[in-house]
N, C-alpha and C positions, 0 to 999 in steps of 0.2 A: 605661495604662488608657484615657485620651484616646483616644488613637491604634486599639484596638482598637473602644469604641463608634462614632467616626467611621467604619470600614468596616462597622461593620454596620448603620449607619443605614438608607445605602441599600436596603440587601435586604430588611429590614423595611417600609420607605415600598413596596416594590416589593407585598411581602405583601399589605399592605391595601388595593394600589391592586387590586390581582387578586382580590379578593372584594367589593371595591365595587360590580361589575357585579351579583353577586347578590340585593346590599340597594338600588341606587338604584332598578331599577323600581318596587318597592314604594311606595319613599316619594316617587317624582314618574313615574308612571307613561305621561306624556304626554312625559317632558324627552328632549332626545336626548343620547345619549351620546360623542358626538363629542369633546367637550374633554374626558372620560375615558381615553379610547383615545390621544390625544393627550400626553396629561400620564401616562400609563402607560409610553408609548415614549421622553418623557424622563427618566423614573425609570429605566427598564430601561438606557439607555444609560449612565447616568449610574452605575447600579451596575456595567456591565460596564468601565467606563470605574475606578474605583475597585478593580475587584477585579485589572483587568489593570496597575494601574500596581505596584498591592502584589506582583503574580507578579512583573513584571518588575525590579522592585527587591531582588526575593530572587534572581532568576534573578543579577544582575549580582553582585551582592556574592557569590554562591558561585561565579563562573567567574572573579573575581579574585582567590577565594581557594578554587583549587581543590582542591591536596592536603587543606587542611584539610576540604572540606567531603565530599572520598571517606571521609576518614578516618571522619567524623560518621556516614556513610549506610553503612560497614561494620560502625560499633557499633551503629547503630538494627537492620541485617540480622542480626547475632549474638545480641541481645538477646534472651535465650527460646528461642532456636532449640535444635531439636533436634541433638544431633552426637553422634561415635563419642568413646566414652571417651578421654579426655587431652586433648581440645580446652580452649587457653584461653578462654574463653569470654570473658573480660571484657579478652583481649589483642586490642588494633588494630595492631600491630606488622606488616607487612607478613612482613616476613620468616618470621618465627611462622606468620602465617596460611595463606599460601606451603607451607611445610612440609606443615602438619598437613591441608592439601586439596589436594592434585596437582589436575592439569590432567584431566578425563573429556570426552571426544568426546559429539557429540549419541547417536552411536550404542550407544556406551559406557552412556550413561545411560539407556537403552531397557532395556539388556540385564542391565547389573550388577546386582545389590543388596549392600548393607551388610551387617556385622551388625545392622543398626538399623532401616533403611530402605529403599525402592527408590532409586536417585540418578537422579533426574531431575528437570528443573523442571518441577513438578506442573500449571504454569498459566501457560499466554501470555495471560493478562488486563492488561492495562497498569496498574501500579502508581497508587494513585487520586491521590498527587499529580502525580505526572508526566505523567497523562492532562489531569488539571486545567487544570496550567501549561500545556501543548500545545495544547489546546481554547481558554483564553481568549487566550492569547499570539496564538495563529492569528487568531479573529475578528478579535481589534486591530488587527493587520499586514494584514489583508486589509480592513479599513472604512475606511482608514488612505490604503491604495491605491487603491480601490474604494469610495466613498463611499455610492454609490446602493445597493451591490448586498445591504445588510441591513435596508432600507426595507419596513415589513411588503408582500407580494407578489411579489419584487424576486425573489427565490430559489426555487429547486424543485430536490426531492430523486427520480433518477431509480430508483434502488434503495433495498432494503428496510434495506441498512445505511449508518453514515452514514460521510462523511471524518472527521469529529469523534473522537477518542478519547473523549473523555465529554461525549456531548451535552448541553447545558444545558438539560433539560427546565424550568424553571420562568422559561426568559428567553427560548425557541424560540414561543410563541405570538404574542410581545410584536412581537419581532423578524423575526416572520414565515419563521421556520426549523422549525415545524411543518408533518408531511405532511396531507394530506389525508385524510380518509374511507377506510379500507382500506390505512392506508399500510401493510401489511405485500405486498399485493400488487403487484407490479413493473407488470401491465398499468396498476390503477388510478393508479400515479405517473405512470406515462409520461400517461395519458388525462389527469390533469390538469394536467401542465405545457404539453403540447401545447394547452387551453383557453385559456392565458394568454399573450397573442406580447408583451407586457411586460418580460419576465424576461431580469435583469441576469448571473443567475449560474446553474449548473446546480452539481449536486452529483451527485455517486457511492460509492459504498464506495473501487471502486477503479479504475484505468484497463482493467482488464480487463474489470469489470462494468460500464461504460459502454460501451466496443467491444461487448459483447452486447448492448446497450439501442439502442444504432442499427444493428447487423444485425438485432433482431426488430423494427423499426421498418421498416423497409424491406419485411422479409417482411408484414407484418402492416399495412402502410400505408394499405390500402382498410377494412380491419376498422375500425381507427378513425379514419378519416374520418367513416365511417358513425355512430358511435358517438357522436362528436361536435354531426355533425348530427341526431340523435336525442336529444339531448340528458341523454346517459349523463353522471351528476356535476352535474348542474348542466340549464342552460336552453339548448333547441336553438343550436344554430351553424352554419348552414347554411354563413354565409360563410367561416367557420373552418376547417370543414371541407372548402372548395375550395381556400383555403390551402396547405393540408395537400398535395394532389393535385398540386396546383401544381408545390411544392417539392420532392417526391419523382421527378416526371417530368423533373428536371433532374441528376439522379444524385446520389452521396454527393457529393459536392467543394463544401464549404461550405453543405450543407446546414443545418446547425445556425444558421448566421446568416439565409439565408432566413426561417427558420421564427422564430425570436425577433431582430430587428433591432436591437435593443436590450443583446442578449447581449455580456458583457464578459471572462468569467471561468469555467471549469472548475475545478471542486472535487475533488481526490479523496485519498486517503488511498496515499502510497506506502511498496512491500514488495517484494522481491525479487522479479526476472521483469515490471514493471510497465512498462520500458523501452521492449519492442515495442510494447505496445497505444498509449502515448501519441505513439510517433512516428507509428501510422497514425490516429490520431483527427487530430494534428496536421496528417497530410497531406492529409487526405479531409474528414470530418463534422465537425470543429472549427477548421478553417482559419482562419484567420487571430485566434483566440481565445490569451488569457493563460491558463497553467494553474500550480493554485495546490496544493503541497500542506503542511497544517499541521505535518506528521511525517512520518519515517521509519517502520515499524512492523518493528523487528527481530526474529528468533528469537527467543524465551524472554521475549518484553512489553517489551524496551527500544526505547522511544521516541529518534528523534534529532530536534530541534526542526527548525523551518521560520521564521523570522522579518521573512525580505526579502522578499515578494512582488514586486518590483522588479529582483531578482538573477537570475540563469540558474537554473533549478529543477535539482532534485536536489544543492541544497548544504546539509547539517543540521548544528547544533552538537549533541555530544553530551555534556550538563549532566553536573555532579559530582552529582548528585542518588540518591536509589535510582528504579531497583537498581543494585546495587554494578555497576560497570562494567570491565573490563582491557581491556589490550592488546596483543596478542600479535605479532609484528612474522610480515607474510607474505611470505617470499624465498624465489625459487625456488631447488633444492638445500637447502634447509633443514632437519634430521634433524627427524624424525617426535617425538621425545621432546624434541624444543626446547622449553621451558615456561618461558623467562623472559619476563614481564608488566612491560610497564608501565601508570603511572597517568598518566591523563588529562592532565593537565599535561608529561607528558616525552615526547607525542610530537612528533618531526618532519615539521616541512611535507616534502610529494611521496614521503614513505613510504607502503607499504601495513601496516594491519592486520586483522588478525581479531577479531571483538568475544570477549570473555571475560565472561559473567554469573554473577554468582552467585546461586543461589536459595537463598532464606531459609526457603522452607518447608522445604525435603531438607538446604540448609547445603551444596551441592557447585559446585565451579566449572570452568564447563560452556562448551566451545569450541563457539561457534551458527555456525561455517562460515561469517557472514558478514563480506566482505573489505571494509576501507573504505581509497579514497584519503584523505592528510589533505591538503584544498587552503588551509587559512589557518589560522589563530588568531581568537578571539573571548575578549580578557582572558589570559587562561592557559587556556584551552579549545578542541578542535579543532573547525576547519570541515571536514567530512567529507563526501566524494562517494565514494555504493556501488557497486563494481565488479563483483564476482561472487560467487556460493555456492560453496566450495568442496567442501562433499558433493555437488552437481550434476557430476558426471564420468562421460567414457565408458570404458570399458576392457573389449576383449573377447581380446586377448591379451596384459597385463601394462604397457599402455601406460597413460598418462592423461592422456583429454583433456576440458581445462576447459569447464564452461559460456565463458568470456569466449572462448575458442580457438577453441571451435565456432560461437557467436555472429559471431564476425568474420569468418571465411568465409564463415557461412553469406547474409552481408550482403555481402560482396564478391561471391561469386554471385548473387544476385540484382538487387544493380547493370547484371549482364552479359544478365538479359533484359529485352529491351524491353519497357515498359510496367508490367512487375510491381511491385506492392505488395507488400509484407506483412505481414501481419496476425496471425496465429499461430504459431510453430510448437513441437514436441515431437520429440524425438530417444528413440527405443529402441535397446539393443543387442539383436542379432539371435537372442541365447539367451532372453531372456523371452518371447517369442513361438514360438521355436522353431522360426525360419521359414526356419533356412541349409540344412537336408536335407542334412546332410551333406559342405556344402561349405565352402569357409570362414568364420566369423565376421564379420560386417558390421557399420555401424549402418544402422537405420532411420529415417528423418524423416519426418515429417507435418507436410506444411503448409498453411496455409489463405492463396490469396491472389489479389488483385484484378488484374484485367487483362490475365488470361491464363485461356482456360479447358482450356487442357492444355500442356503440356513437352515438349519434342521431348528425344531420348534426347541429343542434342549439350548441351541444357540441362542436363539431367540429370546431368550426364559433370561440367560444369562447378564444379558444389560438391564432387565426389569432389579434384579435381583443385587445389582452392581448397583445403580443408581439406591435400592433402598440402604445396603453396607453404608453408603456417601452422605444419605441425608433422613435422618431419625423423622422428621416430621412426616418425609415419603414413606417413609416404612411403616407409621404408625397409620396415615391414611391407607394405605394398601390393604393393613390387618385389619383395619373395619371395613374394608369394602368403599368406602369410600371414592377411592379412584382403583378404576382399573389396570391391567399389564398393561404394560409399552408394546405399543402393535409396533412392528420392524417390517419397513420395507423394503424393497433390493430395486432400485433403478435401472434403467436401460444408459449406454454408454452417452455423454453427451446430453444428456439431461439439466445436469447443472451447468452446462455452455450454455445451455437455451433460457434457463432462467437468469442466468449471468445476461444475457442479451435483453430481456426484457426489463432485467434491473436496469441497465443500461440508455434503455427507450425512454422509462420513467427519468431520470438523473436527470438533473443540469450539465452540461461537459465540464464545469467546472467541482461536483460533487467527487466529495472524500472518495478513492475509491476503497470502502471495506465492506465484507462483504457478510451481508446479514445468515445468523444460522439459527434464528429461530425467527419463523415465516408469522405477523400476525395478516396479510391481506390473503381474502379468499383466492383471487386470480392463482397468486404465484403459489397457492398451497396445491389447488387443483391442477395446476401447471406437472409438477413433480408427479403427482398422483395420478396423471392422465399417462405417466412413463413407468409406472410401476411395473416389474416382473415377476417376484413375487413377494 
């Protein structure tokens, strides 16, 4: 009982420090408020500081104890849940549960229904203790690493959603993690973090929507200058806004440190597909900057922590916590009806798997395609780095080739021309388009990328030729004719902003954000292809 009032002291002292501002004009109308603001920001810390030791002291005791603690988060997921007659509902017996719920593909769960229900997981919302745990576990590890950069000021959020799984709206005013005026509009973030050349840290939803926040920055860089020195947000900035002009006529390559000198740390939240955008933010507009992300954001709301800001990014432990978690071992030749799981605790280091969720509101356990290396342990829990989506595949004559396959070529080729970056791309088969006219089956790619403004056909040749080195079945299709070269497209700037938005329209607000690179709906193929340049 102790134990519990001591954690909620703080957030209580935090309560009335946050309405104090309302009662002390009143009563000393001349006083200034400074040692409140003050003495607010050591309550706030001091309860983030309290509530993160309590996460992290639950996180540790359930990754030492972690069969036990899946077993807990598949009774609490069973509990009420709706299921098809015969289900033991009150059995956590793996085996039992195993049985009575076969393995259904994400596709599977689209399509099937029960006699009961539709099977699918109804809702990529991240489970509210695990966004919790991930939100304040994050902050900790990152003020931890980064001292200055949660000082009210210190931080700017460049889009409308955050890296945070559940933002701390009653401790972001405090701590100076609230947006500004309009924060729902991307221009007004960007206008006002660009007012402040102070700022330690920047934030984004994700590495993609940050790669569109310094391409519309660039297109849009006189607009708000001007705006600036007009004093749009706030009071004129003449000098700010030469700044500004400055920075931009020195091209993208470290830009981002120009403009805030001060800058220490990128924020963003990672999700399948997130890879490319932060190696060209790394190469180009965030140069020489730390990038930090507090979770994984898997298919179907499962969260994989972030806790070292210190480590090589993209390593997450994935908690025994809910939602229920598996394992499914990914090896190639591996039969299609392979369904034996394992739990969290019995995988091995330098295996690959595929995540296995179970949703509690349908009760079905649902293979999310995505593949994770395991590269260490944390207690009895894995440190997992994300490799590829396995539903992201091409096949236009019975072949399949993976996202990771096509990725690696497609980065080998591009090594091979001089100068190029890149920045985006997306792959169609040549049947959603409809573009072979009767010749053989292709793929299409669309790519967006810096320091080339066209491809000579020898370039072009080049990724056909890469892709066949990577995969002997494309080579041997190629040699009969079978499938045709890879037709290679070149984009116009802001292309893949525009279908980022339309992925966007389509989402739930609650959907994974990652971000698809191999397109199967006609819209969003023709979308790209309607921006071709050449």
């Amino acid at each position: 009982m102790l134990c519990w009032l001591l954690l909620l002291l703080p957030p209580f002292l935090l309560l009335v420090l946050l309405l104090l501002p309302t009662v002390a004009p009143r009563a000393c109308p001349g006083a200034s408020l400074d040692w409140l603001t003050g003495l607010q920001q050591r309550v706030a810390w001091g309860t983030l500081g309290c509530v993160a030791a309590w996460q992290r002291h639950r996180l540790e005791h359930s990754t030492r104890h972690a069969s036990c603690s899946q077993q807990q988060a598949l009774a609490w997921c069973l509990r009420g849940a709706p299921g098809p007659r015969g289900h033991p509902r009150g059995s956590t017996d793996m085996r039992t549960f195993r049985n009575h719920l076969p393995l259904t593909t994400a596709s599977q769960a689209q399509e099937e229904e029960s006699g009961w229900q539709e099977q699918h997981p109804t809702s990529s919302q991240y489970p509210r203790e695990a966004a919790l745990q991930a939100t304040v576990l994050g902050l900790a590890a990152l003020s931890k690493a980064y001292p200055a950069v949660l000082a009210p000021g210190a931080t700017a959020r460049l889009t409308p959603t955050s890296p945070w799984p559940r933002p701390l709206l009653w401790l972001g005013p405090i701590l100076g993690l609230a947006g500004p005026p309009g924060a729902e509009d991307p221009q007004a973030l960007l206008l006002a973090a660009l007012r402040s050349p102070g700022l330690r840290a920047l934030e984004a939803g994700t590495a993609t929507e940050l790669l569109d926040v310094f391409t519309g920055l660039e297109a849009h860089g006189e607009e708000l200058a001007r705006a600036i020195a007009a004093g749009h947000l706030g009071a004129p900035l003449p000098g700010r806004a030469a700044e500004l002009q400055a920075a931009l006529e020195q091209g993208p390559r470290g830009l981002a440190l120009r403009l805030w000198p001060q800058l220490q740390v990128v924020v963003t939240l990672d999700a399948g597909g997130q890879a490319e955008a932060v190696a060209a933010l790394r190469a180009l507009w965030c140069q020489g900057l730390a990038f930090f992300s507090p979770a994984f954001a898997a298919t179907g709301g499962a969260l994989a922590l972030s806790l070292w800001p210190d480590q090589p990014q993209g390593i997450y432990l994935l908690a025994p916590g809910a939602p229920f978690l598996e394992l499914l071992p990914a090896k190639e030749g591996a039969p299609e009806d392979d369904s034996h799981t394992l739990l969290l605790a019995e995988a091995q280091q330098g295996e690959e798997y595929e995540l296995v969720l179970t949703d509690c509101a349908c009760l079905t356990r649902c293979r999310l395609g995505d593949v994770v290396l395991v590269v260490g342990t944390h207690n009895q829990c894995p440190l997992v780095r994300f490799v590829y989506r396995q539903a992201q595949t091409l096949s236009v004559r019975g072949e399949v080739t993976s996202e990771r396959l096509f990725s690696k070529a497609l980065h080998r080729a591009v090594a091979q021309w001089p100068g190029a970056q890149l920045l985006d791309h997306c792959c169609v088969e040549s049947g959603v388009l409809d573009s072979s006219q009767g010749s053989a089956p292709r793929y299409e790619v669309f790519l967006d990328l810096r320091g080339l403004r066209d491809l000579s056909e020898e370039n072009r040749d080049k990724l056909d030729l890469c892709l066949q080195d990577a995969s002997p079945r494309y080579k041997s299709l190629r040699f009969r004719g079978s499938v045709g070269p890879i037709q290679v497209h070149l984009v116009a700037r802001g292309a893949f902003g525009t279908l980022r938005g339309t992925l966007a329209s389509w989402s739930s607000p609650t959907a994974a954000p990652a971000m698809p690179r191999i397109l199967k709906h006609r819209v969003l193929a023709q979308l790209l292809h309607s921006r071709v340049l050449s």
